[in-house]
LUMROGU-373270 format. One record per residue: x, y, z of N, C-alpha, C in turn; residue number from 1. Coordinates in Angstrom, 2 decimals. Layout:
LUMROGU-373270
X  Y  Z  X  Y  Z  X  Y  Z  NUM $
...
***
This chain:
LUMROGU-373270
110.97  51.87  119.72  111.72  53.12  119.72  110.74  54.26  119.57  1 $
110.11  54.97  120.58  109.89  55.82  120.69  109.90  57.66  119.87  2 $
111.27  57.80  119.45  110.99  58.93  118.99  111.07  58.26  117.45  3 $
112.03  57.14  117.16  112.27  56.83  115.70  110.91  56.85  114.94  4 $
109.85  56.12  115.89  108.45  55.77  114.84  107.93  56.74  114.26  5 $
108.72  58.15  114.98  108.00  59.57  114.43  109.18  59.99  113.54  6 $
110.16  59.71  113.16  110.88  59.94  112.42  110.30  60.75  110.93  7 $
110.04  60.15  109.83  109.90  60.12  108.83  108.43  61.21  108.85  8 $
109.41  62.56  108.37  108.32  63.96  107.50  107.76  64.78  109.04  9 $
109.09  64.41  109.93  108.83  65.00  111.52  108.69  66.56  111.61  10 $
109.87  66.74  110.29  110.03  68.27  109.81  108.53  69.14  109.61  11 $
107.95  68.28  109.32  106.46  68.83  108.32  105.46  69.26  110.00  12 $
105.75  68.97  110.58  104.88  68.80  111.95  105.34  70.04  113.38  13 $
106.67  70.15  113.21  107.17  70.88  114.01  107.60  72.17  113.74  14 $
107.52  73.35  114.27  107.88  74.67  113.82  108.75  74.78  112.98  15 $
108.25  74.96  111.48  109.38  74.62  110.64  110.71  76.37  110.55  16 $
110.13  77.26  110.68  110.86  78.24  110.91  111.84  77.93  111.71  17 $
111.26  77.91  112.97  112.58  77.65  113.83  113.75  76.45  113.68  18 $
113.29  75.66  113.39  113.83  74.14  112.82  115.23  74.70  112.08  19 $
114.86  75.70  110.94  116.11  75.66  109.71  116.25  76.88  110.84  20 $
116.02  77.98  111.61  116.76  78.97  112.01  118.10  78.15  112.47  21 $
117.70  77.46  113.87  118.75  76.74  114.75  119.26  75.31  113.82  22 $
118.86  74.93  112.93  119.95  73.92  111.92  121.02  75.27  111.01  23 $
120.63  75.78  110.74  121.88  76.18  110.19  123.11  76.58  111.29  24 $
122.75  76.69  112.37  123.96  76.79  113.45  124.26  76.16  113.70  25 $
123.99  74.59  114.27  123.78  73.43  114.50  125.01  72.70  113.52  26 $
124.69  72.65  112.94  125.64  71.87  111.57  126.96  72.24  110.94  27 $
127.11  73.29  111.44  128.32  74.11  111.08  129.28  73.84  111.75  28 $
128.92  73.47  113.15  129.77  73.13  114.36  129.42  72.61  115.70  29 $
130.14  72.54  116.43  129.78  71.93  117.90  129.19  72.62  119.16  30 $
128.59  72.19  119.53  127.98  73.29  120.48  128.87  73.08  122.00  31 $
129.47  74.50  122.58  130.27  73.96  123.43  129.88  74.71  124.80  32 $
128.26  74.89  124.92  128.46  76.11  126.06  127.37  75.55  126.89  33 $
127.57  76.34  127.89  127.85  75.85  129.57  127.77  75.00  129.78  34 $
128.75  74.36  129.62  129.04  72.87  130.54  130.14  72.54  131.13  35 $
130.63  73.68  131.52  131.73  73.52  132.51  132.29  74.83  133.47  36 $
133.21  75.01  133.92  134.03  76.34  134.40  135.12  76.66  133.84  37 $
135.83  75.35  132.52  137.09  75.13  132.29  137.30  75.92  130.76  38 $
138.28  76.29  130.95  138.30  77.08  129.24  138.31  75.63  128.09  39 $
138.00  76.66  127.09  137.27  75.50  126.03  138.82  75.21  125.33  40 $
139.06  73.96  125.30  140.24  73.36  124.20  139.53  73.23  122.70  41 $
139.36  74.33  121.95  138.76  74.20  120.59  139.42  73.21  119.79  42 $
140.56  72.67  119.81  141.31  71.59  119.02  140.78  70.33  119.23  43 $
140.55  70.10  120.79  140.02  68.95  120.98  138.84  68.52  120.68  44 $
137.64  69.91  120.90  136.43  70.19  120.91  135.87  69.25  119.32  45 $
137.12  69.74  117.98  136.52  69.76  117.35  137.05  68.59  116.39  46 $
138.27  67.51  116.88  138.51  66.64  116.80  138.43  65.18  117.74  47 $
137.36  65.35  118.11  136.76  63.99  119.19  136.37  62.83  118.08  48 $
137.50  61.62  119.02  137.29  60.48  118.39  135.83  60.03  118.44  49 $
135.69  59.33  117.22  134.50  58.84  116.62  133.92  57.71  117.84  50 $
132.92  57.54  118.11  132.35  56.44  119.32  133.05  54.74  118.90  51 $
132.93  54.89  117.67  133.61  53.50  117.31  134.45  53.06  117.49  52 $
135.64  53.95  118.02  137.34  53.79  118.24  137.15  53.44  119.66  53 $
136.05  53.32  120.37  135.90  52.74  121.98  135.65  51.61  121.96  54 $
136.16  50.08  121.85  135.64  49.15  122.45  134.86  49.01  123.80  55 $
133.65  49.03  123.95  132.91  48.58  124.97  133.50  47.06  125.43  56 $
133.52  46.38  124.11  133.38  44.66  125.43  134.78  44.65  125.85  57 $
136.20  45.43  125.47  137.28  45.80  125.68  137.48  45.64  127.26  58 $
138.23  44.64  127.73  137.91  44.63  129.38  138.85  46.07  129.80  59 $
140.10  46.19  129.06  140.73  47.24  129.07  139.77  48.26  129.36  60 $
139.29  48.98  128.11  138.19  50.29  128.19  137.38  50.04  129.22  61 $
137.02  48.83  129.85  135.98  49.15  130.67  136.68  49.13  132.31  62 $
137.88  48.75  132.45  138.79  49.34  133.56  139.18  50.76  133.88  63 $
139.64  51.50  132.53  139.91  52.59  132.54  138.80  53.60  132.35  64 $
137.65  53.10  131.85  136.55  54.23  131.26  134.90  53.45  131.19  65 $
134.80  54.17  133.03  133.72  53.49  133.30  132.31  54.30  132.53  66 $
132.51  55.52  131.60  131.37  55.38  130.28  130.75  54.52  130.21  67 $
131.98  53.26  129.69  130.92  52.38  128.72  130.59  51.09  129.35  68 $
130.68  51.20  130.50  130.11  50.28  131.31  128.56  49.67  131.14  69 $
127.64  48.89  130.81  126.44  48.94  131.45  125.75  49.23  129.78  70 $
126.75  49.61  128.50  126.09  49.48  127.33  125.29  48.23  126.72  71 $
124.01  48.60  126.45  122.85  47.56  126.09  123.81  46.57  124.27  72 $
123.85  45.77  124.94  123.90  44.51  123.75  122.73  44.04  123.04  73 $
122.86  43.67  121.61  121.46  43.65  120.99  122.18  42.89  119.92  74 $
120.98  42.32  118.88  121.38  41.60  117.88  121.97  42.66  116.73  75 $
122.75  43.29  116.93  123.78  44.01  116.29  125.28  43.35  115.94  76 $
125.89  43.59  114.81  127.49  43.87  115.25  127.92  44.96  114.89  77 $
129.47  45.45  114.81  130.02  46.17  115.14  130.71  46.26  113.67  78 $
130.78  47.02  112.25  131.11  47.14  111.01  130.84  47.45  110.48  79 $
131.23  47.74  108.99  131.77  48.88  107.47  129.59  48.29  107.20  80 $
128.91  49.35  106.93  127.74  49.45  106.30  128.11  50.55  105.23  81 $
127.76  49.34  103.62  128.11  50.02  102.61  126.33  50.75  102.24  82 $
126.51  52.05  101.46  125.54  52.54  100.89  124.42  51.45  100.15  83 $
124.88  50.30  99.17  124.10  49.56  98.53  123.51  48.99  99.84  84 $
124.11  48.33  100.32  123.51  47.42  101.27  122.37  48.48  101.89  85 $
122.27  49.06  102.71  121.91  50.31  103.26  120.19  50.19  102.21  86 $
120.75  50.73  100.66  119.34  50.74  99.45  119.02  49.86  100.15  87 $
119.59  48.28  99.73  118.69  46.82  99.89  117.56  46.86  100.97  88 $
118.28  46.83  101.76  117.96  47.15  103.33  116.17  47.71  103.01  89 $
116.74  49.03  102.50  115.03  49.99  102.86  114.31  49.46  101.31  90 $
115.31  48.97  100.26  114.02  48.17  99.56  113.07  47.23  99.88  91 $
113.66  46.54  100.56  113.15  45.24  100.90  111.73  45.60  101.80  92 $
112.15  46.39  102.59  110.79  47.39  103.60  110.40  48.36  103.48  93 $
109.00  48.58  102.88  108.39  49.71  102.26  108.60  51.05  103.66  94 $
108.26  49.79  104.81  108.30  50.75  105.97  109.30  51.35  106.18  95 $
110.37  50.65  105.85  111.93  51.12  106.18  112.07  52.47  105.45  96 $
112.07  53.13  105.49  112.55  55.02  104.85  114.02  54.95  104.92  97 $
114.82  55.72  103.99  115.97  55.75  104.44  116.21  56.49  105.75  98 $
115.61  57.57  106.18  115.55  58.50  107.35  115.61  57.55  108.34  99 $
114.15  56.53  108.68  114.30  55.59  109.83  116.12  54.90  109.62  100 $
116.24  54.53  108.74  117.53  53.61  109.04  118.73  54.56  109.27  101 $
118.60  55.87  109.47  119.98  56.63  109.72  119.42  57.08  111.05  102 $
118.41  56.73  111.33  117.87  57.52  112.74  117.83  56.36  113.80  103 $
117.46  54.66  113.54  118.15  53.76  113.50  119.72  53.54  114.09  104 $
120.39  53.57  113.25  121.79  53.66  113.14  122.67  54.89  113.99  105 $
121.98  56.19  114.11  121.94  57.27  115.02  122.09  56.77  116.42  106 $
120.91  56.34  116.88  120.76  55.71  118.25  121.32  54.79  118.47  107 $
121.77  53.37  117.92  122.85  52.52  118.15  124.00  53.15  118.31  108 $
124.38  54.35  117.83  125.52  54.69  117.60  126.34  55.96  118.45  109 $
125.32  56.33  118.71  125.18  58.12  119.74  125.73  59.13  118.71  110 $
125.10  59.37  117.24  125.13  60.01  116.52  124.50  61.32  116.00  111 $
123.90  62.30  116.20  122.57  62.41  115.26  122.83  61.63  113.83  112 $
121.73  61.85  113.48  121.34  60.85  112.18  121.81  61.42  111.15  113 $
122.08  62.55  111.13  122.82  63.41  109.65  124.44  63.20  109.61  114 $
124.79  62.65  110.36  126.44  62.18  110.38  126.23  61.19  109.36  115 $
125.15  60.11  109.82  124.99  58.56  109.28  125.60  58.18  108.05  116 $
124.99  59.60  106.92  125.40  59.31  105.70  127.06  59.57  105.71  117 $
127.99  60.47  106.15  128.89  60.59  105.91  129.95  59.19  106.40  118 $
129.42  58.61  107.39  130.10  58.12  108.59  130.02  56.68  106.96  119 $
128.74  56.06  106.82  128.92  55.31  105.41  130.02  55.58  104.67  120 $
129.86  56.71  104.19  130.55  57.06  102.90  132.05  56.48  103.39  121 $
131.96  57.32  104.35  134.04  56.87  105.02  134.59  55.65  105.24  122 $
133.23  54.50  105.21  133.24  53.30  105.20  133.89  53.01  106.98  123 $
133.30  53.62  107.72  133.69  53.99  109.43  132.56  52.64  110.04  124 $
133.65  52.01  111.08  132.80  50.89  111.75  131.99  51.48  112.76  125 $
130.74  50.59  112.54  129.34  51.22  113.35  128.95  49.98  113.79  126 $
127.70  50.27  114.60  126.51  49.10  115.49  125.79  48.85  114.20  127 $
125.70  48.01  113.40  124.43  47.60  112.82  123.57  46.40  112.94  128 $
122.04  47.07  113.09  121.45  45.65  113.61  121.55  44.41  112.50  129 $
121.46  43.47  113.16  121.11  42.50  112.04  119.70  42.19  111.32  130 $
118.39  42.58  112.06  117.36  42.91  111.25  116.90  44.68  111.66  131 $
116.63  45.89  110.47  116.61  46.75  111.19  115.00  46.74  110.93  132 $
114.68  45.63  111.07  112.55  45.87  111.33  112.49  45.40  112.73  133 $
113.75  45.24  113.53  113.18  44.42  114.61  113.97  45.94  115.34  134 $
114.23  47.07  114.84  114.57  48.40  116.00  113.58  49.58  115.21  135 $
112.54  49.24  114.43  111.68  50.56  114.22  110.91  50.83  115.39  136 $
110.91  50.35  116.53  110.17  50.84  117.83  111.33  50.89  119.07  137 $
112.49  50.47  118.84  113.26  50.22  119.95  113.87  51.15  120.80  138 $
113.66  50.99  121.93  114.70  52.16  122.81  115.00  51.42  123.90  139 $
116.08  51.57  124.46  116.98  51.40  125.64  116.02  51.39  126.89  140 $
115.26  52.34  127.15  114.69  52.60  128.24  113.45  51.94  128.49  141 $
113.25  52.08  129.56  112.14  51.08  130.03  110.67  51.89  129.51  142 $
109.63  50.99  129.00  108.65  51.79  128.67  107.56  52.35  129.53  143 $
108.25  51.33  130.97  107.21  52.00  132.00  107.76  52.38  133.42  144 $
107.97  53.69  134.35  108.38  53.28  135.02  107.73  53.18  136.43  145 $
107.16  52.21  136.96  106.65  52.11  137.78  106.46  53.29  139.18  146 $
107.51  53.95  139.39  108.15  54.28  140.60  107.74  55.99  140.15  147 $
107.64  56.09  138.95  107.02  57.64  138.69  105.54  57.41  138.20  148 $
104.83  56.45  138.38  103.57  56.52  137.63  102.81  57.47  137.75  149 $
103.01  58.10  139.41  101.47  58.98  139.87  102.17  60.27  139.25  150 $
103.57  60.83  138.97  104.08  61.57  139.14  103.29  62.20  137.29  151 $
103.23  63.54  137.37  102.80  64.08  135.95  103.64  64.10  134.72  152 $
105.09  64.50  134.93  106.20  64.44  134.15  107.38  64.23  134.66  153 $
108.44  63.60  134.22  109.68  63.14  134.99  110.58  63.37  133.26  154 $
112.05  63.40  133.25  112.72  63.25  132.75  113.47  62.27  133.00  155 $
114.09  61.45  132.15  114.93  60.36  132.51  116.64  60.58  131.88  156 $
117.54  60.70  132.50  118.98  60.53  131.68  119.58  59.65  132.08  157 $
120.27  58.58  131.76  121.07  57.61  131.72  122.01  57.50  131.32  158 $
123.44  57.87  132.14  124.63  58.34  131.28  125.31  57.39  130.94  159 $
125.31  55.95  131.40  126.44  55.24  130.31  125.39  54.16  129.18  160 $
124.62  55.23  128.85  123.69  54.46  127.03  124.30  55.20  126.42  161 $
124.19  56.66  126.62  123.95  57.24  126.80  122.45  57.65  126.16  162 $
121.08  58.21  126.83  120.21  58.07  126.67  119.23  58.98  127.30  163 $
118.08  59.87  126.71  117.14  61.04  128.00  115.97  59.73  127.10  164 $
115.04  59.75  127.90  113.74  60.04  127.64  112.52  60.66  128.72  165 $
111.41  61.34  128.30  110.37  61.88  128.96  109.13  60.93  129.16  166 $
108.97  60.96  130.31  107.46  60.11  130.82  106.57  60.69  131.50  167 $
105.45  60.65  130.88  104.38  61.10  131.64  103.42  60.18  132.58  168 $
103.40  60.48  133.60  102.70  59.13  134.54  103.47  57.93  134.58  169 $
104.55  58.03  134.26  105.42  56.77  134.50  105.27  55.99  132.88  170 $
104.97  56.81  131.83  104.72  55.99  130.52  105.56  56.81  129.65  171 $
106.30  55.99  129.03  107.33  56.54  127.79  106.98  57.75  126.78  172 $
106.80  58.84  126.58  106.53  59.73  125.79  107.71  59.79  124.90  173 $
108.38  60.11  124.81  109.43  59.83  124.05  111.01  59.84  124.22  174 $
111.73  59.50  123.44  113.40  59.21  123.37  114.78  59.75  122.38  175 $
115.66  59.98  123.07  116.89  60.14  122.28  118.08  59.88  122.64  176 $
118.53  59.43  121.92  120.35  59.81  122.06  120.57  61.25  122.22  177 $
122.06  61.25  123.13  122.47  62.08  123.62  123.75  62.45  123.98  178 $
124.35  63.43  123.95  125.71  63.44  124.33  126.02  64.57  125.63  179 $
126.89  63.61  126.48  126.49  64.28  127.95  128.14  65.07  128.22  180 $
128.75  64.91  129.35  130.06  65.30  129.78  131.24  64.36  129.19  181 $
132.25  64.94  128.84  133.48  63.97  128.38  134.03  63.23  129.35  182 $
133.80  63.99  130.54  134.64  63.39  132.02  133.49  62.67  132.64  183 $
133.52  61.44  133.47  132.39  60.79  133.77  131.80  62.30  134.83  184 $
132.19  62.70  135.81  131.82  63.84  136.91  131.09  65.08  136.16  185 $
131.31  65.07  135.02  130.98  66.43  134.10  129.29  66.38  134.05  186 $
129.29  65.31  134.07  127.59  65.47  134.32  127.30  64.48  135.61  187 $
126.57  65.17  136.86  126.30  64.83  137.55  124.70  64.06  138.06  188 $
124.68  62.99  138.47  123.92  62.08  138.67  123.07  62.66  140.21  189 $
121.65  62.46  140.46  120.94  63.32  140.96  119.43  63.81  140.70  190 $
118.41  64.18  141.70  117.34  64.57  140.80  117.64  65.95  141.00  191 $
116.86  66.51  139.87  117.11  68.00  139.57  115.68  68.63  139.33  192 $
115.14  69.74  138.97  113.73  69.90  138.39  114.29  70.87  137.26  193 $
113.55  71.29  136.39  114.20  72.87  135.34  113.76  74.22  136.45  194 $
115.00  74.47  135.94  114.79  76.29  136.96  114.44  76.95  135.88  195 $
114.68  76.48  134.70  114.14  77.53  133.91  114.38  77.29  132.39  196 $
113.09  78.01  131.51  113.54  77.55  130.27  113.89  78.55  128.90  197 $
114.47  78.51  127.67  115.43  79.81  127.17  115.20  79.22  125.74  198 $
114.40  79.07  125.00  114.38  78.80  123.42  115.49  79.53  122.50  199 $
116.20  80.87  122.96  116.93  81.44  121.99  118.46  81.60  123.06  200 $
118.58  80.23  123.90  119.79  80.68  125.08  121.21  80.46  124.17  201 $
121.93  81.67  124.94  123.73  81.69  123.95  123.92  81.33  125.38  202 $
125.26  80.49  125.57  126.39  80.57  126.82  126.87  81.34  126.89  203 $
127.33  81.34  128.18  127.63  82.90  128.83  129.19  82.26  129.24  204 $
129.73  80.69  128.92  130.86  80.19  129.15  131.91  80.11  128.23  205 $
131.00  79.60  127.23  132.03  79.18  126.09  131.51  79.71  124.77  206 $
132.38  79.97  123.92  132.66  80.26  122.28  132.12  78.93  121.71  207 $
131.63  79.34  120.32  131.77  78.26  119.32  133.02  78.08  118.32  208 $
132.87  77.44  117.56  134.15  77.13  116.48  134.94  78.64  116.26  209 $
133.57  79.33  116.09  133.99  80.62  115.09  134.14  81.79  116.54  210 $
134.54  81.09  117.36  134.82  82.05  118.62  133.92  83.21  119.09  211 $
132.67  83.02  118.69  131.78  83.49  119.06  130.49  82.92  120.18  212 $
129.51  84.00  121.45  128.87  82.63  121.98  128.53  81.76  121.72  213 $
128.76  80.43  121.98  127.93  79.18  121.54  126.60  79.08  121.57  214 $
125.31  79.13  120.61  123.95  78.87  120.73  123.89  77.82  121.51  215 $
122.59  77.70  122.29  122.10  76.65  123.26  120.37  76.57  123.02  216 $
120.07  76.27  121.77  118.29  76.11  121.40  117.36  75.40  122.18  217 $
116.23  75.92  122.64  115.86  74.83  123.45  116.14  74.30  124.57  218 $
116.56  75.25  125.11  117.49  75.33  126.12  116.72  74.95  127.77  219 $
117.00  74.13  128.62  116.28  73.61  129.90  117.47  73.26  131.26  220 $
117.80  74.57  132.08  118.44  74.63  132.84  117.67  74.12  134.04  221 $
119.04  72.78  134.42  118.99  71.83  135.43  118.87  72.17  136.63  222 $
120.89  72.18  137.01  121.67  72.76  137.98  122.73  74.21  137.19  223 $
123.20  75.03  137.96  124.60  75.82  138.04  124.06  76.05  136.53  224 $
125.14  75.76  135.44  125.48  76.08  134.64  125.12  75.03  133.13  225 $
124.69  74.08  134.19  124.36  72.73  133.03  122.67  72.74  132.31  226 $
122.67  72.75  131.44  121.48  73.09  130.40  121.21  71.09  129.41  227 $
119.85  71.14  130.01  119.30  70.27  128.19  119.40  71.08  127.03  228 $
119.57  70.68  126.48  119.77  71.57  125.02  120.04  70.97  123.92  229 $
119.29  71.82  122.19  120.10  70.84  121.25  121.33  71.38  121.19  230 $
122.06  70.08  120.61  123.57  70.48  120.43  123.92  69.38  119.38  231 $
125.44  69.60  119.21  126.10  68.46  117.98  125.73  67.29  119.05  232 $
125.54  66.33  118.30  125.77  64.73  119.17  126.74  63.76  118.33  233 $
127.58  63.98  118.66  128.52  63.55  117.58  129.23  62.33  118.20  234 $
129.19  61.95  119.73  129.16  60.60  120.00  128.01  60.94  121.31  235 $
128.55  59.93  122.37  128.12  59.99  123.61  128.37  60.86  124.30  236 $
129.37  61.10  124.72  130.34  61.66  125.35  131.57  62.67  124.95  237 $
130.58  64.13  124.49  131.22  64.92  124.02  131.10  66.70  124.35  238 $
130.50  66.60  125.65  130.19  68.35  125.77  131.33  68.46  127.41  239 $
130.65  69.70  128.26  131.39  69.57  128.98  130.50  69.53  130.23  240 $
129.38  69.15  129.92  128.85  68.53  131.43  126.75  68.57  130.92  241 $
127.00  69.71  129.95  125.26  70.07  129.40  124.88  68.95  128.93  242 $
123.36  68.87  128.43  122.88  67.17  127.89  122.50  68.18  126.72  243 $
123.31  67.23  125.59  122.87  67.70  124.40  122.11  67.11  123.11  244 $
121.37  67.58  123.07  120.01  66.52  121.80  119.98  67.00  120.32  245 $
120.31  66.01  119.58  119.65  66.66  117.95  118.40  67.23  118.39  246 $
118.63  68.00  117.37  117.42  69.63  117.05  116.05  68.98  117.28  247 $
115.89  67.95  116.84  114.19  67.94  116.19  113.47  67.27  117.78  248 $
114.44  65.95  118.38  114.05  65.65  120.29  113.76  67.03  121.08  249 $
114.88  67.73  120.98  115.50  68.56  121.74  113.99  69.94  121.90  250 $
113.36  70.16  120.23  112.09  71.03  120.50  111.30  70.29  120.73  251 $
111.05  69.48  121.25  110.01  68.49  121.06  110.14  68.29  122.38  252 $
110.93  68.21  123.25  110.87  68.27  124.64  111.00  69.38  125.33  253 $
111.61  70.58  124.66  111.36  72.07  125.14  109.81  72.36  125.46  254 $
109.07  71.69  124.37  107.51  72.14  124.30  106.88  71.55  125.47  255 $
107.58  69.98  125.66  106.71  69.53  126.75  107.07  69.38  127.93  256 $
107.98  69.55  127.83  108.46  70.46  129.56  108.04  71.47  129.95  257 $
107.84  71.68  131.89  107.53  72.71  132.11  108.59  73.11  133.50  258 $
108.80  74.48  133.58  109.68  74.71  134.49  109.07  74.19  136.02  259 $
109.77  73.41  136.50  109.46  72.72  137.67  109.41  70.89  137.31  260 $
109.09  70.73  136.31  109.46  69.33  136.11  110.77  68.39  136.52  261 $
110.85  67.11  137.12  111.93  66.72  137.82  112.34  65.98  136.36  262 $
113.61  65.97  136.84  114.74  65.73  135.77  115.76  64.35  136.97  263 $
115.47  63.35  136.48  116.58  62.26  137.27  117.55  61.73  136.47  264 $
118.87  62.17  136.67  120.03  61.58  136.22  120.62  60.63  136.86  265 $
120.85  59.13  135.98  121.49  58.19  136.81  123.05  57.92  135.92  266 $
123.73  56.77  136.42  124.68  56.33  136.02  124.31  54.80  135.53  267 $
123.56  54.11  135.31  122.93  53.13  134.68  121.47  52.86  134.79  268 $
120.82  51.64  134.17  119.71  51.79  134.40  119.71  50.62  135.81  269 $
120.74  50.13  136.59  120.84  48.90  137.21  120.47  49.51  138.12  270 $
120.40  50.62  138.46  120.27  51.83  139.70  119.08  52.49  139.93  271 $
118.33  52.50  138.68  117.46  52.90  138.35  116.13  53.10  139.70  272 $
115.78  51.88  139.93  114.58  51.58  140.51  115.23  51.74  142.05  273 $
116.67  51.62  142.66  117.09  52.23  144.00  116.70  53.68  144.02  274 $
117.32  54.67  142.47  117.17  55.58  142.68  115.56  56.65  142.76  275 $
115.03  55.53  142.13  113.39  56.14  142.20  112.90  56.33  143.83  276 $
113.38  55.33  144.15  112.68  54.95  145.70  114.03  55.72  146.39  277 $
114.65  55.97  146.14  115.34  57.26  147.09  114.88  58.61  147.01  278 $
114.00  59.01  145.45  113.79  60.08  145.41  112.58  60.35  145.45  279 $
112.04  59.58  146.74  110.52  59.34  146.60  109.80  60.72  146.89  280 $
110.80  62.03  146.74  109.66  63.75  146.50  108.64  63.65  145.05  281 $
109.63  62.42  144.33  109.23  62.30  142.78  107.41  61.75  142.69  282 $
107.09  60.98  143.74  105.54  60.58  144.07  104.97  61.70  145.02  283 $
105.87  62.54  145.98  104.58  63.29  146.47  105.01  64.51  146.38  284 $
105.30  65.15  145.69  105.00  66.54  145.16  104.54  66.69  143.71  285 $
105.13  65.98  143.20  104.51  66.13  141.25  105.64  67.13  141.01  286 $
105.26  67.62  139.81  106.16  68.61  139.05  105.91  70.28  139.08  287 $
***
């Protein structure tokens, strides 16, 4: 796992000013702007079922809600993680921090990691691995991808992990969970490059909670109206078309992006390697 190994005292390393500017907005509420044309349903916005109330292996859910199609299985199950257990857990491994195991538990879960503790407390069913020393490096995505090697920087999104990570030369730089469009169409699959990038961007679409513009930090416009950006990640599948990242990915890939970098969105990773070799501008132009 890629961004997890940097987890622990990440704060200490990254612009800490800006960090608490855009967390105190961040946390208060949901970030709901530009990601769509459609007026914002604030009721719904701000009562979205928890990721857990989705059965994936559900043949049902996966007839009606091709999301969760194509979700990675792992030596996890699916249940109540009490706080003690949780201690045991990071006693037992000096390495284990409590931070790694909610950042951990984050990414199994399409959470940011500051839910983690509450989502415990409520005693709310989650992914937990069955050893969590065998996910302090783990990520979904492939660590290499062949098909962008020559290329300088590529973005990767994968909408039913839901999942971004950044590669340089075709090698994993780093990873996150993410929360993309509610409607599968809301975020569209495609290569894209950034037209442009906005560290202090408000939407020009939608309000936040408090009916004011919605902040968009870190902000890395795709297509139209759809932005990378941090935002709440409060499951997978919760904005209205923007890719939205906890705060700490989200500057961390603002920095290493550059406007003109290609951005490839797929709909699994089974597609993956068709879609490289369809978008073969990705080997001869660069970024």
């Amino acid at each position: 796992m890629v961004a997890c190994s940097r987890t622990t005292g990440e704060e200490r390393v990254l612009g800490f000013k800006q960090v608490l500017k855009w967390a105190a907005l961040i946390l208060p509420f949901h970030f709901l702007g530009g990601c769509a044309v459609q007026t914002v349903d604030l009721q719904q916005a701000m009562h979205l079922p928890p990721p857990e109330q989705i059965d994936p292996k559900s043949k049902s859910a996966q007839k009606k809600d091709p999301r969760q199609r194509g979700i990675p299985q792992g030596p996890w199950s699916e249940r109540v993680l009490t706080e003690k257990e949780l201690d045991r857990i990071c006693d037992q491994d000096p390495g284990l921090t409590p931070v790694m195991c909610y950042e951990i538990l984050g990414r199994l879960n399409s959470r940011a990691r500051y839910y983690i503790p509450d989502d415990i407390k409520a005693r709310r069913k989650m992914k937990v691995p069955h050893d969590f020393r065998t996910f302090k490096t783990w990520s979904p995505l492939p660590r290499q991808l062949h098909g962008a090697r020559n290329h300088p920087k590529l973005i990767l999104i994968v909408k039913d992990i839901p999942f971004l990570g950044w590669y340089q030369k075709g090698r994993l730089i780093g990873d996150t969970q993410i929360c993309i469009g509610k409607e599968w169409g809301w975020t569209r699959k495609g290569l894209y490059r950034i037209e442009e990038k906005d560290i202090d961007h408000v939407s020009g679409s939608y309000p936040n909670a408090f009916g004011q513009p919605a902040p968009m930090p870190f902000a890395l416009r795709i297509y139209g109206r759809v932005w990378i950006h941090a935002g709440d990640v409060v499951g997978g599948f919760c904005s209205h078309g923007c890719i939205n990242l906890p705060l700490t990915p989200a500057e961390k890939l603002f920095k290493w992006a550059d406007t003109g970098t290609a951005v490839l969105i797929v709909d699994s990773l089974k597609e993956l390697d068709t879609e490289l070799n369809r978008s073969g501008v990705i080997n001869r132009n660069g970024a």
